[in-house]
C-alpha angles and dihedrals in degrees: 000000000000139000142031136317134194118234127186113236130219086265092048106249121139102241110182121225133207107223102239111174141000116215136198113206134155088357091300129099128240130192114201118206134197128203111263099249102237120225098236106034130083111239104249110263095252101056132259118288129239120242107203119180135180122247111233111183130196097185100262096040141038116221119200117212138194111250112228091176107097093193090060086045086048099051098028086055091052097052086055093048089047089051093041098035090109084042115042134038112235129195115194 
């Protein structure tokens, strides 16, 4: 999978978002996303934060679903930050 895809935010605006990774973990898939970095904007002070979302397939489709599990976040985040950490600056 490559390429960008467009959420909608808590304050329902749509924020696009560049596919990083995908992750196997626990015998499920995650994709992590990253905002796309716009030309004319700062990145915020803090970083920018890490969307990651289960693949739920039906055969035809995948579905991508938000993760309420904080352990999964947890230890799916680590393994990206493990992959990237040559790559990505990360403030936690």
């Amino acid at each position: 999978m490559d390429g960008v895809m467009t959420l909608i935010n808590e304050e329902g605006e749509e924020v696009e978002y560049e596919f990083i990774d995908s992750i196997t973990y626990e015998n499920a898939e995650y994709i992590v996303l990253l905002p796309v970095e716009q030309e004319d904007c700062e990145p915020p002070e803090d970083g920018y934060e890490a969307v990651i979302l289960a693949v739920e397939s039906d055969g035809d489709m995948e579905n991508y679903v938000a993760v309420d599990d904080e352990d999964i976040l947890s230890a799916v985040y680590e393994i990206f930050k493990e992959r990237f950490a040559d790559q990505l600056d990360f403030a936690d």
